[in-house]
DRENVEX-41809 format. One record per residue (C-alpha): residue in three letters; x, y, z; residue number from 1. Coordinates in Angstrom, 1 decimal, padded with zeros to 4 digits, m for minus. Example, Ala and Ser with C-alpha at 12.3 -4.5 7.8 and 13.67 -1.06 7.14 Angstrom:
2
 res      u      v      w   n
 ALA  012.3 m004.5  007.8   1
 SER  013.7 m001.1  007.1   2
# end
This chain:
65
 res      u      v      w   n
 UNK  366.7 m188.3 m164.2   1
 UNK  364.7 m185.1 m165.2   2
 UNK  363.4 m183.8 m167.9   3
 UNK  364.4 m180.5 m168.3   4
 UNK  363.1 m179.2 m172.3   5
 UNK  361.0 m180.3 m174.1   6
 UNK  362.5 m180.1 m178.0   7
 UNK  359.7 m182.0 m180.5   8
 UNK  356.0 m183.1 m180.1   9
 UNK  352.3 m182.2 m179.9  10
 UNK  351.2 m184.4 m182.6  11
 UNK  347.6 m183.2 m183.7  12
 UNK  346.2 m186.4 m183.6  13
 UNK  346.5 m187.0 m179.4  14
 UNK  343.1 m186.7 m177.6  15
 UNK  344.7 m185.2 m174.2  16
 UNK  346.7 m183.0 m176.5  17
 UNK  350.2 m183.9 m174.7  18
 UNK  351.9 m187.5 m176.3  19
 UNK  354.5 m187.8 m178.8  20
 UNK  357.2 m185.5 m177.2  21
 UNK  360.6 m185.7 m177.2  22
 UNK  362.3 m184.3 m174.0  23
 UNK  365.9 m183.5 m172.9  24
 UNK  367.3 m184.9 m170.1  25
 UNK  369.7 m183.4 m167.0  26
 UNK  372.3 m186.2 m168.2  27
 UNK  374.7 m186.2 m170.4  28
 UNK  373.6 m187.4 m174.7  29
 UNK  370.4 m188.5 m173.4  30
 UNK  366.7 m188.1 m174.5  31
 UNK  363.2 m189.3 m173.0  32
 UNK  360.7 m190.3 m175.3  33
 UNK  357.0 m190.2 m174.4  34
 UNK  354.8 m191.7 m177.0  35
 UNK  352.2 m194.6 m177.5  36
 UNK  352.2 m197.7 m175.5  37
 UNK  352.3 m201.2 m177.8  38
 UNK  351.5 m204.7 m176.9  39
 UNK  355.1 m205.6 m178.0  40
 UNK  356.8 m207.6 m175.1  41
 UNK  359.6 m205.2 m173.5  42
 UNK  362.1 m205.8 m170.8  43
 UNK  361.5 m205.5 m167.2  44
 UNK  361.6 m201.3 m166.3  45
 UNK  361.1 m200.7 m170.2  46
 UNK  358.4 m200.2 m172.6  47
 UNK  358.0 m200.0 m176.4  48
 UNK  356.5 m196.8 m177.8  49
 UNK  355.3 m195.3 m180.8  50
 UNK  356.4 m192.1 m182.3  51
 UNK  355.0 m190.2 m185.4  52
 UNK  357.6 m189.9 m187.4  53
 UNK  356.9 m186.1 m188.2  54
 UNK  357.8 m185.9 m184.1  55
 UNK  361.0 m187.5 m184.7  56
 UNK  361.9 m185.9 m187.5  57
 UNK  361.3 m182.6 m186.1  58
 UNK  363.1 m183.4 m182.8  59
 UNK  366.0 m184.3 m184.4  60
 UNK  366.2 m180.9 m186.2  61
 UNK  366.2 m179.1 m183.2  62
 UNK  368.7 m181.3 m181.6  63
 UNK  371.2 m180.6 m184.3  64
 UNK  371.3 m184.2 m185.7  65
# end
């Protein structure tokens, strides 16, 4: 899978001044998340992430939703 825009993010409070971005993918209805790590317990292959909510918000505007 690649990421191929990225449609929400840049939250002002990141230190390396890329995390919280929502991304489109190359397939079909699908987004990527990349956001902030939590000690939450996940699946095998998946992890739990934080997202501001303003970067949610905002990426679902410019998806349309």
């Amino acid at each position: 899978m690649k990421l191929t825009e990225k449609v929400a993010g840049e939250d002002p409070q990141c230190d390396g001044g890329d995390c919280a971005n929502v991304f489109r993918t190359d397939q079909p209805d699908t987004i990527a998340v990349q956001g902030y790590v939590t000690d939450h317990p996940a699946p095998q292959g998946e992890a739990i992430v934080v997202l501001p909510g303003r970067v949610l918000k905002e990426a679902a505007r410019a998806l349309g939703w």
